[in-house]
MILUM-804307 format. One record per residue (C-alpha): x, y, z. Coordinates in steps of 0.05 Angstrom, whole numbers, plus 5000, padded with zeros to 4 digits. Example, Ala and Ser with C-alpha at 12.3 -4.5 7.8 and 13.67 -1.06 7.14 Angstrom:
524649105156
527349795143
This chain:
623458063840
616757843846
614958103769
620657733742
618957073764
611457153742
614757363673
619556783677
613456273689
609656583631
615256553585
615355823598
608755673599
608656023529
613555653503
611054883521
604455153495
608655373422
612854673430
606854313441
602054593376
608654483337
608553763354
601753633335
602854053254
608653513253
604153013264
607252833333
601752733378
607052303430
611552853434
606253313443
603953043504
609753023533
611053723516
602953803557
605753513609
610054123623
605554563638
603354793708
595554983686
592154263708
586554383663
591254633594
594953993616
589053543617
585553833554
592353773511
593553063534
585852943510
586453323437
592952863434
589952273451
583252333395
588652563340
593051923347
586051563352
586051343421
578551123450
576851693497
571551833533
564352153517
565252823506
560253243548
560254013515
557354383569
561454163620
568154283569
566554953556
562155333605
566455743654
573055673619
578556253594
579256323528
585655893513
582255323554
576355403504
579955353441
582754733460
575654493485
572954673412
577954303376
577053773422
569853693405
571353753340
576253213321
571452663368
565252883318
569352773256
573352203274
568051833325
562851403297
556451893302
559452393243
557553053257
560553503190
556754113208
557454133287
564953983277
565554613233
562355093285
566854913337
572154883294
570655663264
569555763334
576955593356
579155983299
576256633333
579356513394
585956453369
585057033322
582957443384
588357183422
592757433363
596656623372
598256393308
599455713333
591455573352
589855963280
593955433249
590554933294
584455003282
585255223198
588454573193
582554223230
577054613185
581654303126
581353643153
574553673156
573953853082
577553293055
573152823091
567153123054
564352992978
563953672945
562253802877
565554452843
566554692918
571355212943
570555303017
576055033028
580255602999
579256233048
582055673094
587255393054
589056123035
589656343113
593855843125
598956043068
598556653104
600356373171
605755973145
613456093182
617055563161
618755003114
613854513152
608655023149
610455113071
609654263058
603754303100
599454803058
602354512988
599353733009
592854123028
593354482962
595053792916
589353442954
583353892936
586154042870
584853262854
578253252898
572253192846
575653352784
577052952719
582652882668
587753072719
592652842664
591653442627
590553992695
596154402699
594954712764
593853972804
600853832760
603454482795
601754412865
604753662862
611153982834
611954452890
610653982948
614953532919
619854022921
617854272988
618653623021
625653443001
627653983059
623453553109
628053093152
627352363141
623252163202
617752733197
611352443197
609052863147
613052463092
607651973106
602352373068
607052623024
608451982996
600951742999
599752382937
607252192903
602751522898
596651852876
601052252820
603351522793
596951302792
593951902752
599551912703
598851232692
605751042729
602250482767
609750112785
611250782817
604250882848
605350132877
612850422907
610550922951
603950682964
608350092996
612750673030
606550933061
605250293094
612650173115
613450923146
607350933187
607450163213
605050113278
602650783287
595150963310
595151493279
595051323205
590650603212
586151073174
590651263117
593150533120
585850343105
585550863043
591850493023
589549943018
584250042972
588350422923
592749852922
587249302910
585249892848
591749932822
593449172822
585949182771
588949662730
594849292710
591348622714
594248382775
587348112802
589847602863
593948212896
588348622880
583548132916
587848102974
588348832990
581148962984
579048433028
584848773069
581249463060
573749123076
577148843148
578649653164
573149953132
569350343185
564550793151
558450723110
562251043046
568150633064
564350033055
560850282994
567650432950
569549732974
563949412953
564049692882
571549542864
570348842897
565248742840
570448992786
575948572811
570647872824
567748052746
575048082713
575447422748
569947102719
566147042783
560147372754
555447162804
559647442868
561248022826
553248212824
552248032890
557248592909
554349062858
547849002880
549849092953
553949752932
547749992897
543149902957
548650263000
548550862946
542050982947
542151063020
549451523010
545952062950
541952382993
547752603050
551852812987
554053532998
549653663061
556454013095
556754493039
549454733036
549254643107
555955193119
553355623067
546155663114
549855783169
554556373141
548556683115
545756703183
552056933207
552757423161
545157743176
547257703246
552358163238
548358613200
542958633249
548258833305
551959343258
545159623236
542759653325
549759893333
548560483281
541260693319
544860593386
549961113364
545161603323
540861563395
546561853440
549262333387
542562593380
542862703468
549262993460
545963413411
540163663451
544563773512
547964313482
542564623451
538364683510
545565113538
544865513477
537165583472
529665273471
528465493396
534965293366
533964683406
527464553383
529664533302
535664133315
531263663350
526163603294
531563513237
535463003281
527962563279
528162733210
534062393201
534161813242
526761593205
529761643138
536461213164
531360683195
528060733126
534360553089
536359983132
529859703132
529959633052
537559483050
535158813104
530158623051
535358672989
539758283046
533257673055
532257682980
538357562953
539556953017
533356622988
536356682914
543056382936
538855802978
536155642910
540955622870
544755202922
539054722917
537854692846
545454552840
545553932891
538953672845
543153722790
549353342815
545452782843
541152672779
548352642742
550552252786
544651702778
545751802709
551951512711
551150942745
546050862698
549550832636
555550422671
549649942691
548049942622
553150002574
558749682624
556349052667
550048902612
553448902551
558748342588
553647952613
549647972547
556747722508
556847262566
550047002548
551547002470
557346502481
553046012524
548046032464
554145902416
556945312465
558444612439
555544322497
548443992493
543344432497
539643942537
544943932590
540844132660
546644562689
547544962620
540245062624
540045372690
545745692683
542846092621
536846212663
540146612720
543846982664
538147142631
535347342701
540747762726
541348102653
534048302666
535948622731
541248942708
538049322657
531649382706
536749742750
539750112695
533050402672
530250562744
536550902758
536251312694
528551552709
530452132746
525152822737
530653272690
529853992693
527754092629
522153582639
518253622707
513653122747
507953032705
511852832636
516452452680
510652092704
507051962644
514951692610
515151192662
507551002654
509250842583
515050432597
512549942649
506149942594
510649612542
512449072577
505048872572
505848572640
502149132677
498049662647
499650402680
494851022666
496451662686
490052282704
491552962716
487253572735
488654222734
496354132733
500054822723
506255122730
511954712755
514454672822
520454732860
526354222827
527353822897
519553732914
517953482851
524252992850
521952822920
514152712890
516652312834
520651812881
515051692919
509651442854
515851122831
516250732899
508550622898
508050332832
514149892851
510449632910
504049482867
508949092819
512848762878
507448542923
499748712901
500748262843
497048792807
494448762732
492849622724
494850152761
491250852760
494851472776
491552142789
495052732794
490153392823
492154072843
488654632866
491255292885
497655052935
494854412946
496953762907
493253072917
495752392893
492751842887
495051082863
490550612859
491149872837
487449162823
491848712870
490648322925
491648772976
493248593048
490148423122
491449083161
491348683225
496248213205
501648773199
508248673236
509249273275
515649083294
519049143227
521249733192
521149923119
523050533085
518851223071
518751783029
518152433067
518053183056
């Protein structure tokens, strides 16, 4: 009697744990603590109503690890790790990498556990976490996405994975017009969610990417529709203030597009209110200065590009850290596990070979004595062998670390290069029309205001193009640091307001892409200074390496400054390797 009502209790326990991670795939994080509050286990039922409350994005409290974790089952864990987690990705200190350890970690448990329903959990956490991040050409994602197809039970499941699959088809890609698998993976989520009821919450996404496909296909009446359903569906709900925020800026983009430029000035000052994060603010900043320059409001309009530039160059650096840093970390992982399979191998070679020598000391000293000898023998040469298959292991991790960083070099000089040429060929070539018509005006040419206002024209045109060209000075691979250098020494030259000579000794063989990127920003940044503040006439640069050490030196005629007069207080901005 006493067995059945343990069974019963487990049963039930079982099944508010299967009601409860159903709630939260649904998207219904009220339900599922109500469902938590079921359970007899004080500590499931206080770490549930927790992961509940972060998801809907509830203010919690600080999450202390140690205390979460240590001494816990392994159920209570999971929960702990995705708890973690979601508070690192959605709280203000972002924390990519940590979130995807404890999230990979969660993953384990529930693959241990053999309970699909944390799997799912935490595979559509680790996917979460992806779409939050800037990746360029990446596919983590897809083991994910992939073990979640394999996972999936049921029509929710089904729309689940296809919105996952539509969303990082579209993620860093171009001409999405013309992709034919992004067109596929829309097609089948649309046809998956037709079988959702009408109040899942998951129709909220679902519309946010029938939006997006609008918007790509140049639909932008239709893209308007169900970005407006989006906002109508998840009124009033926590959990999509986020989303709403995204929203919002697509709208104020789409409104540009079709020339709408009040409503699209209204939803991006709508989308500035919610903003919360430093890349947030960054895309708001940039279509702000579209939408102000289509306006004719030139001068906020470069006020807002400026201020989105300043923010990028602070953003290029933390580009694609997640990636690099998750490929580190399964390299290590991976080594790891080679380490303990190739310990685990010796450990089992060591009691074979006692097994061995037990039984030939029953049989006899001599016999013994051979076998002993060729078991040595053959435990040297299989140390041997793992030895050299660890260094094959090492050398092809540093190969793959390389390639990983000459690749994010790449993206971010591509990158600069086209801001550049939008710097350029986009916002100068207006302004310089701009300028073309005041010199064509009617007006008197005596007139004071027309005067100045030609003046800051002239002056913002100069910056403009002094952005575009800084911006498009970048150290190309086929180039290196010294020619790079010298190309910039020659440009500031021409402008005859500051003569720039460049010295080198013993310069060799090039080095590593991201040190001498790193090297170049930092003459770059001296020079600037000299220009900026020394009030400088020449500047002599000298360039000497010997063996693995390389000196710089930048010297200029300026005025230089009172060393004792420096405010420690203030901070400025450094170059460091």
């Amino acid at each position: 009697m006493f067995s059945i009502i343990l069974l019963i209790f487990s049963y039930n326990e079982e099944k508010n744990l299967r009601s409860y991670f159903d709630n939260l795939r649904k998207l219904e994080y009220q339900q599922a603590k109500t469902n938590a509050r079921k359970l007899k286990n004080e500590v499931l039922k206080e770490k549930m109503s927790l992961l509940s409350d972060i998801l809907i994005g509830v203010d919690t409290i600080q999450i202390d690890s140690a205390k979460t974790i240590s001494n816990t089952k392994e159920l209570e864990k999971a929960l702990s790790y995705l708890i973690i987690g979601y508070s690192r990705i959605n709280g203000d200190s972002h924390n990519g990498l940590a979130a995807f350890k404890n999230f990979t970690e969660a993953l384990e448990i529930g693959d241990n556990l053999e309970k699909e329903y944390i799997s799912k959990a935490a595979l559509i956490a680790l996917l979460e976490l992806f779409k939050k991040e800037v990746f360029i050409g990446s596919n983590q994602y897809q083991y994910y996405l992939n073990r979640l197809k394999l996972l999936s039970e049921d029509s929710t499941d089904e729309v689940i994975y296809a919105l996952y699959e539509t969303i990082f088809m579209s993620k860093g890609k171009k001409d999405l017009k013309e992709s034919e698998g992004y067109f596929k993976s829309f097609t089948r989520l649309d046809k998956m969610a037709t079988k959702l009821p009408l109040k899942n919450k998951l129709l909220v996404k679902y519309y946010y990417e029938k939006a997006i496909f609008g918007k790509i296909n140049s639909d932008y009446d239709f893209a308007i529709e169900n970005f407006k359903k989006v906002h109508s569906l998840s009124k009033n709900m926590e959990q999509f203030e986020s989303l709403n925020c995204v929203v919002n800026w697509q709208m104020a983009d789409t409104y540009l597009l079709v020339k709408e430029l009040d409503s699209a000035l209204f939803f991006i000052n709508k989308s500035e209110k919610c903003a919360k994060t430093p890349k947030d603010h960054f895309y708001d900043l940039r279509l702000k200065s579209e939408i102000l320059a289509a306006n004719e409001k030139f001068e906020d309009a470069y006020g807002s590009l400026k201020s989105s530039l300043d923010m990028e160059y602070t953003l290029e650096y933390k580009s694609n850290t997640l990636e690099s840093s998750i490929e580190t970390v399964k390299n290590k992982t991976e080594k790891l596990q080679s380490d303990n399979l190739s310990l685990q191998n010796q450990s089992n070679r060591m009691w074979f070979a006692l097994a061995t020598m037990c039984l030939i000391l029953v049989f006899g000293g001599t016999t013994a004595l051979l076998l002993q000898k060729n078991t040595t023998k053959k435990r040297l040469l299989a140390e041997q062998e793992a030895l050299l298959k660890q260094e094959r292991v090492d050398n092809l991790l540093k190969e793959q670390e390389l390639v990983s960083i000459d690749a994010m070099i790449a993206g971010q000089e591509k990158e600069r290069q086209r801001v550049a040429n939008e710097l350029h060929d986009d916002l100068g070539s207006l302004m310089a029309t701009i300028k073309l018509h005041f010199d064509n005006s009617k007006v008197s040419k005596k007139d004071p205001a027309l005067k100045n206002a030609q003046k800051l024209l002239e002056e913002a045109y100069q910056k403009v193009r002094g952005m575009a060209h800084s911006k498009n000075s970048g150290v190309m691979s086929d180039q290196g640091l010294l020619p790079a250098i010298k190309k910039m020494a020659q440009v500031i030259t021409q402008t005859n307001a500051l003569q720039v000579t460049v010295e080198d000794y013993g310069m060799g063989e090039r080095l590593e892409n991201s040190l001498e990127l790193n090297l170049f920003r930092m003459v770059q940044e001296l020079v600037a200074n000299a220009i900026k503040h020394a009030e400088a006439s020449k500047v002599n640069i000298q360039l000497t390496q010997h063996d693995d050490n390389l000196n710089i030196i930048v010297e200029d005629n300026g005025k230089g400054f009172n060393r004792s007069r420096i405010e420690t207080d203030k901070t400025g901005m450094c170059w460091c390797l």
